[in-house]
PATORPA-482180 format. One record per atom (N, C-alpha, C): x, y, z. Coordinates in steps of 0.2 Angstrom, whole numbers, plus 2048, in hexadecimal, padded with zeros to 3 digits. Each point is the difference from the previous one (the first is absolute). Example, Ala and Ser with C-alpha at 12.3 -4.5 7.8 and 13.67 -1.06 7.14 Angstrom:
residues 2
8427E4827
7FC806800
804806800
7FE8057FC
804806801
7FC805803
//
This chain:
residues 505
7F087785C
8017FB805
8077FE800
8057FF807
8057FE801
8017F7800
8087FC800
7FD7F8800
801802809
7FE7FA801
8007FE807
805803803
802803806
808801805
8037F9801
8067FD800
8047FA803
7FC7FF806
800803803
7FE800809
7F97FD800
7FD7FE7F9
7F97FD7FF
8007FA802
7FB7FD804
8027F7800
7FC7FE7FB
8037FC7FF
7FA7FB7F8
8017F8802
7FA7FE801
7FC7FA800
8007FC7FA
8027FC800
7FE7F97F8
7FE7FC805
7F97FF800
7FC7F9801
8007F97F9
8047FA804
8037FC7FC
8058007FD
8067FB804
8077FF7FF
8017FC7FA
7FB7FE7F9
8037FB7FE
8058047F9
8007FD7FB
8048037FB
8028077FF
7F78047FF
8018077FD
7FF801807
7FE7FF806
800804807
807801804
8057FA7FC
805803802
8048047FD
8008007F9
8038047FB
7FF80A802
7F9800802
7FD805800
805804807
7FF7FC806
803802807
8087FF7FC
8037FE7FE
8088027FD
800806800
7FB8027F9
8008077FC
7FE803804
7FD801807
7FE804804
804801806
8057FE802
8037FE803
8098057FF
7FF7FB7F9
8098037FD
7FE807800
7FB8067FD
7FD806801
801801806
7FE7FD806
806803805
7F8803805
7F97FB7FD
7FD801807
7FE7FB804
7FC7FF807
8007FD804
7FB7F97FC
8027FA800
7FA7FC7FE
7FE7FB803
7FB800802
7FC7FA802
7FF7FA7FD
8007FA7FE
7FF7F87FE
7FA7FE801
7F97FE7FD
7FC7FB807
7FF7FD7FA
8007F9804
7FB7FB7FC
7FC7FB805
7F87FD7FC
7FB7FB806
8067FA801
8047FF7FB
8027F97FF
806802806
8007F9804
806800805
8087FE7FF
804806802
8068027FE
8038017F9
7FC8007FB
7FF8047FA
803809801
800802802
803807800
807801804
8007FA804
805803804
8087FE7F9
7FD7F87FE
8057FE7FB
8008027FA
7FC806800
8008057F9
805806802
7FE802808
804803801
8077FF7FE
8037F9805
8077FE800
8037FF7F7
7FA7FD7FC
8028037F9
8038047FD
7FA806802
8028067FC
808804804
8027FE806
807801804
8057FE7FB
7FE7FA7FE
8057FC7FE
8028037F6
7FB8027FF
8008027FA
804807803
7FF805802
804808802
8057FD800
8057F9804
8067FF800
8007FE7FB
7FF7FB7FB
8038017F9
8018057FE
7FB8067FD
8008057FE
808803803
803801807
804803800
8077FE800
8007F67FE
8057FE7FE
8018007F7
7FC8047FF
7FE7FE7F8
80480A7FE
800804806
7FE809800
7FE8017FC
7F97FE801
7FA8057FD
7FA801807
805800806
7FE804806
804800807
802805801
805801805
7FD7FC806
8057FD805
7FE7FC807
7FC803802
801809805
7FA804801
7FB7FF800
7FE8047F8
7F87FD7FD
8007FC801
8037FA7FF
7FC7F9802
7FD7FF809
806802803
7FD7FE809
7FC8057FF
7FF8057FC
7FB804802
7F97FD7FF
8007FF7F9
7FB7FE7FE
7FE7F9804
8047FD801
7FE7F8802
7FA80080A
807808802
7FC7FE808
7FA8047FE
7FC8047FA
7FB8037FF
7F97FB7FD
8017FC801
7FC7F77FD
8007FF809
7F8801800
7FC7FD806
7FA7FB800
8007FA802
7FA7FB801
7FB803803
7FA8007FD
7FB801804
7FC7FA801
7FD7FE808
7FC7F9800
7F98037FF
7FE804802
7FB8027FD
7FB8067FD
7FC8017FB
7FD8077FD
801806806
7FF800805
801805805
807801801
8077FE7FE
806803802
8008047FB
7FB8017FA
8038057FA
7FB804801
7FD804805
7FD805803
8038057FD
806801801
8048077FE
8028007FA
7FF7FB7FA
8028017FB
7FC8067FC
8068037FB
7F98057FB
7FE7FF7FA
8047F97FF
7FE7FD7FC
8007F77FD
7FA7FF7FE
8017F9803
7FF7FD7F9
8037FB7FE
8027FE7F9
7FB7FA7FF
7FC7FC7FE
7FC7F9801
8047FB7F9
8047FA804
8027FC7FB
7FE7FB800
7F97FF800
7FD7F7803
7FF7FD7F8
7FC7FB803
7FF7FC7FB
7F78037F9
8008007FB
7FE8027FC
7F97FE7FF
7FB804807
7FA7FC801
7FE806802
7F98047FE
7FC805800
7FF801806
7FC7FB805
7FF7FE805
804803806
8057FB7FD
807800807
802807801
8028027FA
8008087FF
7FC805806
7F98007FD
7FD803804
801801806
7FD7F8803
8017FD806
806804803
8058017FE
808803804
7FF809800
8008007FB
7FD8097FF
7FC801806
7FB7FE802
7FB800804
804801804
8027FA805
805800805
805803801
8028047FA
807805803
7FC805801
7F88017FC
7FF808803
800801808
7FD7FA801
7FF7FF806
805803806
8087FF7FD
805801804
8058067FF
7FF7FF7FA
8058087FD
7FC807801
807804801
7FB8087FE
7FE8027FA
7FB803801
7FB8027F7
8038037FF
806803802
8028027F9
8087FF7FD
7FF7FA801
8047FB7FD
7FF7FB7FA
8058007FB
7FD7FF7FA
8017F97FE
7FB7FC7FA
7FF7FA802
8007FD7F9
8067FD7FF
8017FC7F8
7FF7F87FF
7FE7FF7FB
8007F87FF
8037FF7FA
8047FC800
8067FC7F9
7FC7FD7FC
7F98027FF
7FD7F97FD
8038027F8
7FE7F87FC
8018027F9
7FA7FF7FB
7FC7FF804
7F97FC7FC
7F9803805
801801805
7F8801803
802808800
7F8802800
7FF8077FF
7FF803805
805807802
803804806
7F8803801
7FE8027FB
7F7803803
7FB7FA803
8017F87FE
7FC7FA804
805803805
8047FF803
8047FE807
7FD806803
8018067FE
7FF806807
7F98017FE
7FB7FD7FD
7F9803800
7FC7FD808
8057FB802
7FC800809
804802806
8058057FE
802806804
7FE803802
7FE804807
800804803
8048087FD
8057FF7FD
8058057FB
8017FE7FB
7FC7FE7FB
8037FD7FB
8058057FD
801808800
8038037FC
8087FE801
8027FD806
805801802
8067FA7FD
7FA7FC7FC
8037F97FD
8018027F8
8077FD800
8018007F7
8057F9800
8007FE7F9
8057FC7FF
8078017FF
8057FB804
8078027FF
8057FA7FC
7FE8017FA
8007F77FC
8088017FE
8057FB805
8087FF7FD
7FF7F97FD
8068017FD
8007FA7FA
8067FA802
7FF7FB800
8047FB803
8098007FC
8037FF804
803803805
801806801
7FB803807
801806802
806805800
8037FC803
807805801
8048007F9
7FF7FC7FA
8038037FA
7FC8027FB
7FA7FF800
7FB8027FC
7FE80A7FF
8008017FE
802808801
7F88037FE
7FC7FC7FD
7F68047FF
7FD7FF808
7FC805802
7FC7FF803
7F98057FF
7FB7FC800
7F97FE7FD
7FD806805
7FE807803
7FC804802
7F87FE7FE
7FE7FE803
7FA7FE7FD
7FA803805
7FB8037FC
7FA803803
7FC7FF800
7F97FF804
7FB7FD800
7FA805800
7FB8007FF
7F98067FE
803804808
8017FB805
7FF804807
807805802
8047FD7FC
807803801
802806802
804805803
7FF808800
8068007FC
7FF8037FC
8078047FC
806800804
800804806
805800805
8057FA802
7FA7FB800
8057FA803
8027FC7FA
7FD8017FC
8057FD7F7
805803801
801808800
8058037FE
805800807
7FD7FE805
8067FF807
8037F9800
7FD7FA7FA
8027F9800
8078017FA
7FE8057FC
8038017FB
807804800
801804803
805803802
8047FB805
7FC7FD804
8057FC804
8047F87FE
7FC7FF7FA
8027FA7FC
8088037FD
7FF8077FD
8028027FC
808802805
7FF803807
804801805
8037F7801
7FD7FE800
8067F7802
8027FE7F8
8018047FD
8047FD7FB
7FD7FD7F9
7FA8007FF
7FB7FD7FC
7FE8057FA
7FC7FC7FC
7FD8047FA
7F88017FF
7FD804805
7F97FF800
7FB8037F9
7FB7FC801
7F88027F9
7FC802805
7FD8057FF
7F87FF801
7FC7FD7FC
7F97FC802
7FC7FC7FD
7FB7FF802
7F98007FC
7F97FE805
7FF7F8802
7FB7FF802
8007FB803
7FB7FA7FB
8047FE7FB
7FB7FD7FB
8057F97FD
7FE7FB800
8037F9800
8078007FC
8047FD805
8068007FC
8078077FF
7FB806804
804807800
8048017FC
8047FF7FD
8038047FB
8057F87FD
805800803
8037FA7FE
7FE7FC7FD
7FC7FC806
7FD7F77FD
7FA8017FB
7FE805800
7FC8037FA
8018007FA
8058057FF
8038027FB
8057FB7FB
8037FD806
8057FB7FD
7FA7F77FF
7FC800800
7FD7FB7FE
8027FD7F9
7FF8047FB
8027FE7F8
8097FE800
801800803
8087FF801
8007F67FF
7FD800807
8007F9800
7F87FE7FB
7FA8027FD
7FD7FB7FE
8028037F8
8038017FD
8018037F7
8067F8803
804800801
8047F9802
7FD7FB7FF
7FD7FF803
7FC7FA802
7FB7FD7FB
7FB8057FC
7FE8027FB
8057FB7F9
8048057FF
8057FE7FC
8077F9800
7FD7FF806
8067F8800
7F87FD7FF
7F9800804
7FC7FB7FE
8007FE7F8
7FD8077FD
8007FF7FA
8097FD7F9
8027FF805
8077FD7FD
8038057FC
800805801
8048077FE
8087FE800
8037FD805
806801801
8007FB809
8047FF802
8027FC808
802805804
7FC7FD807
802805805
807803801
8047FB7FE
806805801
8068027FC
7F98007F7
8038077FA
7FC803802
7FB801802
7FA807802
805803806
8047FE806
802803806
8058067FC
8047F97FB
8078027FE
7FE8077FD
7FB8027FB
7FE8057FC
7FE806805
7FC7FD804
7FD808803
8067FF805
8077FE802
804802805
8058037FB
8047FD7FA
8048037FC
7FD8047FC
7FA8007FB
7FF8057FC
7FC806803
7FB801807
7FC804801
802800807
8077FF803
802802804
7FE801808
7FC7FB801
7FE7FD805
8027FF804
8027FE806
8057FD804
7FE7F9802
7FA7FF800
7FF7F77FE
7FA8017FC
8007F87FE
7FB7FE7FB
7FB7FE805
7FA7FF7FD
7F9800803
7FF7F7802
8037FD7FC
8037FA804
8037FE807
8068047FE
8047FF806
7FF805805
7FC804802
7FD805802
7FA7FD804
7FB7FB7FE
7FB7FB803
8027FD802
8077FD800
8017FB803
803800804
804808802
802803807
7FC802802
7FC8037FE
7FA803806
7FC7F9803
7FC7FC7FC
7FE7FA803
7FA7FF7FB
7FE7FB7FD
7F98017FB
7FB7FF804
8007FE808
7F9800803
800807803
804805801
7FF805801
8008057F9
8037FF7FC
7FF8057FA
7F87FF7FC
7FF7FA801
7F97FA7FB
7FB806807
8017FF807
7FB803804
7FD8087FF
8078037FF
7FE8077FF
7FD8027FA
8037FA7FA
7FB8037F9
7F97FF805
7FE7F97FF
7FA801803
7FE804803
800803806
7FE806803
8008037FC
8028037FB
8018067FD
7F97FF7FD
8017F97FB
7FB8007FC
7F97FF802
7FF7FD806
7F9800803
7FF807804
804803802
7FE808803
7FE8047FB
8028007F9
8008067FA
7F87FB7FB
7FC7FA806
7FB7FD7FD
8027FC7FA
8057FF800
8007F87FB
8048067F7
801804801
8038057FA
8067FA7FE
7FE7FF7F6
8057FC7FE
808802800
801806802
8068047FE
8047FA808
7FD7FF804
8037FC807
7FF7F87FF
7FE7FE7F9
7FC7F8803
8097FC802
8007FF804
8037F8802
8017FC7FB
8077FC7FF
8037FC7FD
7FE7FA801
7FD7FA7FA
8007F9805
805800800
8078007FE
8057FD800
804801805
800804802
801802807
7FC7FC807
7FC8017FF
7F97FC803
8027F9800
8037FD7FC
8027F97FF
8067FF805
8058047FE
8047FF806
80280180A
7FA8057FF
7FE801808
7FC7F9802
7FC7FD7FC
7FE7F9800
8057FB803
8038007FA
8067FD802
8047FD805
802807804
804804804
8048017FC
8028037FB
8088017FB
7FF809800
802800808
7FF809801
8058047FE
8067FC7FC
808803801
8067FF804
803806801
8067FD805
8007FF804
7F9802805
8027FB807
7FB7FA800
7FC7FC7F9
8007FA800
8047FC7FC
8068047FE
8057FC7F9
7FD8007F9
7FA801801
8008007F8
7FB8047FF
7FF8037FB
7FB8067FD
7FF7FE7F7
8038057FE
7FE8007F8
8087FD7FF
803801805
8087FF800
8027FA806
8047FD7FE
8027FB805
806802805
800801807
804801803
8057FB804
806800800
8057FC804
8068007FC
8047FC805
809801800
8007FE7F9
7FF7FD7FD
7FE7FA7F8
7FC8037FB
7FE806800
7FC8037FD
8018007FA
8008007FA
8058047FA
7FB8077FE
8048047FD
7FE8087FE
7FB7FE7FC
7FA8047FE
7FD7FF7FA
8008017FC
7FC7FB7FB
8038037F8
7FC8067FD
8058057FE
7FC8067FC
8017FE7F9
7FB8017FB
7FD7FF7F9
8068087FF
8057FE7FA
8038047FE
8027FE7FB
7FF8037F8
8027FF7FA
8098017FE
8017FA7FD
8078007FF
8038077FC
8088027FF
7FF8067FC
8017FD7F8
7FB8057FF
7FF8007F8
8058067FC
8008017F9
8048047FC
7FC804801
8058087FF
800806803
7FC8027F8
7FC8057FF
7FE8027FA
8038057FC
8038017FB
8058057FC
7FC8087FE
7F9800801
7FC8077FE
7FB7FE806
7FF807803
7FB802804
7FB8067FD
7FA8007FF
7FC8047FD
7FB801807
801807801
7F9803807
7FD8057FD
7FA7FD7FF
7FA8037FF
7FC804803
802808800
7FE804806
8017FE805
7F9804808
805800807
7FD7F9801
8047FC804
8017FB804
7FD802808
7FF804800
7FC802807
8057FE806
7FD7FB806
8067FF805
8057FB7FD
8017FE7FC
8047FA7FB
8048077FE
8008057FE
8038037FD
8097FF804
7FF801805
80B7FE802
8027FA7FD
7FC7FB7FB
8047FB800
8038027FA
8008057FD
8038037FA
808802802
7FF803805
806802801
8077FB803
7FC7FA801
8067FA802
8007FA7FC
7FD8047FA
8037FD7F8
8078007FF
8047F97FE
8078017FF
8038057F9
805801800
8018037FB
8027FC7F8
7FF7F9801
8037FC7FC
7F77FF7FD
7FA802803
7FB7FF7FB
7FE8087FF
7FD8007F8
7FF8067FB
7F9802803
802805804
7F6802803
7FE8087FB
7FB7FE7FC
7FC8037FB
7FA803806
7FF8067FD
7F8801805
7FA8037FB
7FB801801
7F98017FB
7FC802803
7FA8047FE
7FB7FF803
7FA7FA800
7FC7FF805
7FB7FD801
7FF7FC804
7FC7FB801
7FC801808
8037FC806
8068017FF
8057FF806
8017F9803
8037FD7F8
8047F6803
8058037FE
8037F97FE
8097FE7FF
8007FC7FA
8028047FA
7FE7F97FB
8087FC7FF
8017FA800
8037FC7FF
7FF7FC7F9
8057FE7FE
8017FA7FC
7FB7FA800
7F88017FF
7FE7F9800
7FD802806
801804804
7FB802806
7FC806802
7FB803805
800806801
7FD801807
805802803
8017FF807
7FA804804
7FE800804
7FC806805
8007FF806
800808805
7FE7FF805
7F87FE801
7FD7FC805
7F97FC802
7FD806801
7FA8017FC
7FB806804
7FA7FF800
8007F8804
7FB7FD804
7FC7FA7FE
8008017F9
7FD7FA7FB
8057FB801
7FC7FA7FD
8067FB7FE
8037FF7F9
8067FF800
8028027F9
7FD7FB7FA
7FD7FC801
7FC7FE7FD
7F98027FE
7FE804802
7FA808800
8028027FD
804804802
8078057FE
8017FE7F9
8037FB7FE
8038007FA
7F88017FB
7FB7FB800
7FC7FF7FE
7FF8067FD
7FC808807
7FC8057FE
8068057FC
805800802
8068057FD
8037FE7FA
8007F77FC
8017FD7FB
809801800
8007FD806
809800802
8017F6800
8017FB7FB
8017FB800
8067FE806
804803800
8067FC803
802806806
7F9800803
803806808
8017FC804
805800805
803800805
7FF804805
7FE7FF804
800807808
807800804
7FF805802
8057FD806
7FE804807
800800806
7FE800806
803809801
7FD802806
801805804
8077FF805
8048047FF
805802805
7FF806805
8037FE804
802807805
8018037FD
8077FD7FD
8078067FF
8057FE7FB
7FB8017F7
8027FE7FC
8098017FE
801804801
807803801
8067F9804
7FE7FD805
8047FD803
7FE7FA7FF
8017FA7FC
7FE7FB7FD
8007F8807
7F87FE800
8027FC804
7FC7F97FD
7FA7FB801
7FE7FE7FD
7F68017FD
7FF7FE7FC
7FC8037FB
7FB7F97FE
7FA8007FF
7FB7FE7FE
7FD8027F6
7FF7FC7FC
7FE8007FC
7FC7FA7FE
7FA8027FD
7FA7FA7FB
7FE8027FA
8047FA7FB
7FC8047F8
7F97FD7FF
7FF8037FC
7F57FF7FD
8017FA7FD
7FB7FB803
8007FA7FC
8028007F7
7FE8077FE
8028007FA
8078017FD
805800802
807802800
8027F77FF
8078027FD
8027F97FF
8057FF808
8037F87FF
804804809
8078047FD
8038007FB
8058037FC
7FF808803
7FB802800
7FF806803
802802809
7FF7F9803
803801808
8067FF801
8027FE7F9
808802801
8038057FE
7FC8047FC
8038067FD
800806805
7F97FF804
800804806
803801805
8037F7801
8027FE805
808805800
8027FD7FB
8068017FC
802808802
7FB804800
8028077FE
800804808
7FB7FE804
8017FF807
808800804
8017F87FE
8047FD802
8078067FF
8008017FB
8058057FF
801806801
7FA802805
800806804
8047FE807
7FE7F9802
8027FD806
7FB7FD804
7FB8017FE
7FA7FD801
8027F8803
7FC7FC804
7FE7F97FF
7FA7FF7FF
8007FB7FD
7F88027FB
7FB7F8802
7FA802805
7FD7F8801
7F98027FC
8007FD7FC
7F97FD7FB
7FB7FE803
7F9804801
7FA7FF801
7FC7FC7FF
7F97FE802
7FA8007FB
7FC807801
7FD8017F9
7FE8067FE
7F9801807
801804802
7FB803803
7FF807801
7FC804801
7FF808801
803803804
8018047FD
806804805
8077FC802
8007FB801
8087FC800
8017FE808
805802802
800800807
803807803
805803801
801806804
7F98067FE
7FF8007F9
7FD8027FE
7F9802806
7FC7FA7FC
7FC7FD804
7FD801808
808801802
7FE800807
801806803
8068047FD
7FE807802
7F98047FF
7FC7FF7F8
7FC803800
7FB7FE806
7FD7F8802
7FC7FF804
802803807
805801801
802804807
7FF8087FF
8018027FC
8018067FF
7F6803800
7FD7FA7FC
7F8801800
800800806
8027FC803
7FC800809
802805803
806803800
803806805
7FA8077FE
7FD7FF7F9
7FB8077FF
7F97FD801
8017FA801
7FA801802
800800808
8037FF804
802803807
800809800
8047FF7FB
800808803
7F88067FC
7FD7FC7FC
7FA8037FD
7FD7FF806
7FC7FB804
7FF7FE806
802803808
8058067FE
804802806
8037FB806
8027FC7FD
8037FB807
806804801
8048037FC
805802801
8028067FB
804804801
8048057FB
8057FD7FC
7FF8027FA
8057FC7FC
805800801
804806807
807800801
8007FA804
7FC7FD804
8007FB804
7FB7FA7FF
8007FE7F9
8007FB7FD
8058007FE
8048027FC
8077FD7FE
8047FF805
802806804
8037FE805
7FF7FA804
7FA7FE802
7FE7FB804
8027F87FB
8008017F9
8027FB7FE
8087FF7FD
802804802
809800800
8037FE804
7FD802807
802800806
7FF7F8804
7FA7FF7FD
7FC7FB803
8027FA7FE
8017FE7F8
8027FA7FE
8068027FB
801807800
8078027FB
7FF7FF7FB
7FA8007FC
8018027F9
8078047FE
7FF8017F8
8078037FC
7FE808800
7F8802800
7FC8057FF
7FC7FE804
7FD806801
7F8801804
7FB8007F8
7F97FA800
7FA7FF7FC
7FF8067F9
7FF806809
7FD8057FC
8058047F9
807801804
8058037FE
8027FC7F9
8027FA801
8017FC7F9
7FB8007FB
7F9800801
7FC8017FC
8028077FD
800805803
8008067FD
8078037FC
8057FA803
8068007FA
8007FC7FC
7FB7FC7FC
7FE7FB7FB
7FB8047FE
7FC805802
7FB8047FD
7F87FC801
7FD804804
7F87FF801
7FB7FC7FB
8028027FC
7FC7FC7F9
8037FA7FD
8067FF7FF
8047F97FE
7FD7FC808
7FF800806
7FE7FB805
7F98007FF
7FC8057FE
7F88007FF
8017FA7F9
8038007FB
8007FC7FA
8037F9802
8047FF803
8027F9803
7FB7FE803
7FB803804
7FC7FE806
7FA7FB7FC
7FD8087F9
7FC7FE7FD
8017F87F9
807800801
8037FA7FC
7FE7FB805
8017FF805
7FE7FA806
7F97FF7FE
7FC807804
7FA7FF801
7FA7FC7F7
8048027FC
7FC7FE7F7
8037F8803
8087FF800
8017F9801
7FD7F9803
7FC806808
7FF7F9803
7F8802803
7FE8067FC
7F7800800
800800809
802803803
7FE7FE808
802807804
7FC802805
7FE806803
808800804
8047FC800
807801805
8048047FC
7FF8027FA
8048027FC
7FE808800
7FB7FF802
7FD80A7FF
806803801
8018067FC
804806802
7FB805805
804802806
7FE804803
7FE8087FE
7FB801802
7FB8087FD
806804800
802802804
806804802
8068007F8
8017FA7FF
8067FF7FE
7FD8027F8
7FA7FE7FF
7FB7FF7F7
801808800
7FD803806
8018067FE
8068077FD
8077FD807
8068027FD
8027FD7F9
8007FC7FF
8007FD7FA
8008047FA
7F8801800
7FD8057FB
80580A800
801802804
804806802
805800800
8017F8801
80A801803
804805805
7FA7FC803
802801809
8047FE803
803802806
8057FD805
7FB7FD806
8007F9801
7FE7FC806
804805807
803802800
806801805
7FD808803
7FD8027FA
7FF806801
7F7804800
7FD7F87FF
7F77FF801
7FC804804
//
């Protein structure tokens, strides 16, 4: 299947946020677009928006005048569902209600030619509910863009049991034709994205309840050491917690209540509130002209250590060897792959708490220290010693760290740590999506790079940390906290055992 010809008209029903965004992107592409909304003069001032935005674009040159009056005379109001008769494809941007849906679907069959194809933005209700009281249901699939449309580069193909292969693959090539980075997806709560990324925000939330560390060392650690582009904090608090708090829910009540989805009170607390974030001032963070920066938990610098001893492979810790200064003596040995220190015995987290950890391996003074992206280019790092260690010991590791270039913010011991922790439980969910066929592993990763810009796509990072080191952090939570949310996915138990690629399942 080819994407759609320019010469195609496309319809967005509903001028509000994402129904303008969408007519941008369909517009700037360079075909005819029609506007409608029930609400009066809502689309025309969506119109006069989105004009005035092509002008910026052209005083900014990143769009010739041209293109702009092109694209701007190509933005037409419709007053009502019969002026978009001639469209071939009609986009539905309403409001996020099973019913309403239907109800409009209904009414366009009414007016459009049947074979004209028929998408809805939803992000939560199921594209097989909407077109099951079709007269065509196949001709409906999901076209889910991600706010804001015109910079946001994922878009969500989604299919539903009635779907035809044809019109996914005709949505997908034309998303793909305006500029965009589309997935295929089935139609199962939360499609690929809100899905997958779940543990992002609740392994956070988890971990600031339990007093692990403050929302904004937890942000700072998964944005500098795991390379995130925001922390799960400040991530909530721009999206909005009564709309982030809603979609967990959905998720979690569509998938029947699965622990791996429950909802945060603490989040819950705030939606209460009203402490949605930045557009009510205040969230987990306080916003205004008066604001001060938060304070991140970071250990002052300690003495650098005079002999390094590494005890076999270091696994993905293993780069921090090589941005050892030359001013300390590194010895190397075999065995089960720490850092022995003076007084300390460092390791990476493989999922217990080091206080387990020390007990069953009879390691008195271990130290962990956290996962990185990209142990090689030092940013900031997480470490907790085992109640059994003296604190003499978190200086020593701190110390040695530190003199890689690290900044080093100190913990309370918990399984898996933080970056740790959260790539594995993201990485579980993306196999169990793709064990589940919701998607192909290439568009799993990609869906989650694109979508919210991970450092890596789930599947792919798991598979360069190794299938079974994530299976063994999993089962480290899962012993931790005795609760079915921690299961490691079937998919994942199995590569594990083989040492297998997720990527390549």
């Amino acid at each position: 299947m080819a994407a759609l010809n320019t010469s195609t008209q496309i319809a967005v029903i509903g001028a509000g946020a994402m129904g303008s965004g969408i007519a941008q992107v369909a517009a700037a592409a360079g075909h005819p677009v029609w506007l409608y909304d029930a609400r009066d003069g809502v689309a025309e001032k969506s119109r006069q928006q989105i004009r005035a935005i092509f002008s910026r674009l052209v005083e900014k040159g990143k769009m010739t005048s041209e293109h702009a009056a092109l694209a701007g005379e190509a933005l037409k109001v419709a007053t009502a569902l019969e002026d978009v008769a001639q469209a071939g494809l009609v986009i539905e941007a309403i409001v996020e209600d099973l019913e309403a849906k239907r109800q409009l679907f209904s009414e366009l069959e009414a007016v459009i030619d049947p074979r004209a194809l028929l998408a809805t933005n939803t992000s939560s209700v199921s594209v097989t509910a909407i077109a099951a009281k079709l007269e065509h249901p196949h001709r409906l699939a999901g076209l889910h863009f991600f706010n804001p449309a015109p910079l946001m580069a994922l878009v969500e193909i989604v299919s539903g049991l009635a779907t035809a292969p044809d019109v996914a693959q005709t949505l997908y090539e034309t998303a793909e034709g305006w500029g965009k980075k589309p997935v295929h997806t089935r139609s199962t709560p939360g499609f690929i994205v809100n899905r997958v990324a779940r543990p992002f925000y609740a392994e956070a939330l988890r971990l600031m309840e339990e007093q692990v560390s403050s929302a904004s060392t937890l942000d700072a650690l998964l944005r500098e050491g795991g390379r995130f582009p925001m922390g799960p904090f400040e991530l909530m608090d721009l999206i909005g917690h009564d709309v982030n708090f809603a979609v967990t829910c959905s998720v979690f009540n569509a998938y029947f209540q699965d622990p791996r989805f429950k909802p945060s009170l603490t989040q819950q607390e705030l939606v209460m509130a009203g402490y949605l974030g930045r557009k009510s001032g205040r969230g987990f963070y306080p916003y205004g002209p008066d604001t001060e920066a938060p304070v991140i938990a970071e250990l002052p610098i300690q003495p650098a250590p005079s002999v390094v001893i590494i005890e076999g492979d270091l696994g993905p810790g293993e780069a921090l060897v090589s941005g050892i200064p030359s001013s300390i003596a590194v010895k190397r040995s075999s065995g089960s792959g720490v850092i022995r220190l003076e007084g300390c015995t460092l390791a990476l987290s493989d999922g217990r708490t080091a206080t387990i950890r020390s007990a069953e391996d009879d390691v008195p003074d271990l130290v962990l220290f956290d996962l990185a992206f990209d142990y090689g280019k030092p940013g900031r790092i997480a470490i907790a010693t085992s109640d059994q260690a003296s604190p003499r010991s978190l200086q020593i590791a701190a110390g040695f760290l530190q003199s890689i270039g690290w900044q080093v913010s100190v913990v309370e011991d918990s399984p898996g740590l933080v970056v740790l922790r959260t790539v594995a439980m993201l990485a579980n969910e993306a196999a169990d999506a793709l064990l589940q066929s919701v998607a192909s592993a290439e568009d799993i990763d990609k869906a989650m790079r694109f979508g919210v810009n991970y450092p890596q796509g789930p599947l792919a990072w798991a598979d360069r940390l190794g299938t079974g080191y994530i299976y063994r952090v999993l089962k480290g939570l899962q012993d931790n906290y005795q609760e079915d949310r921690y299961r490691p996915s079937a998919l994942l138990r199995r590569l594990a055992s083989s040492g297998g690629s997720l990527q390549k399942a």
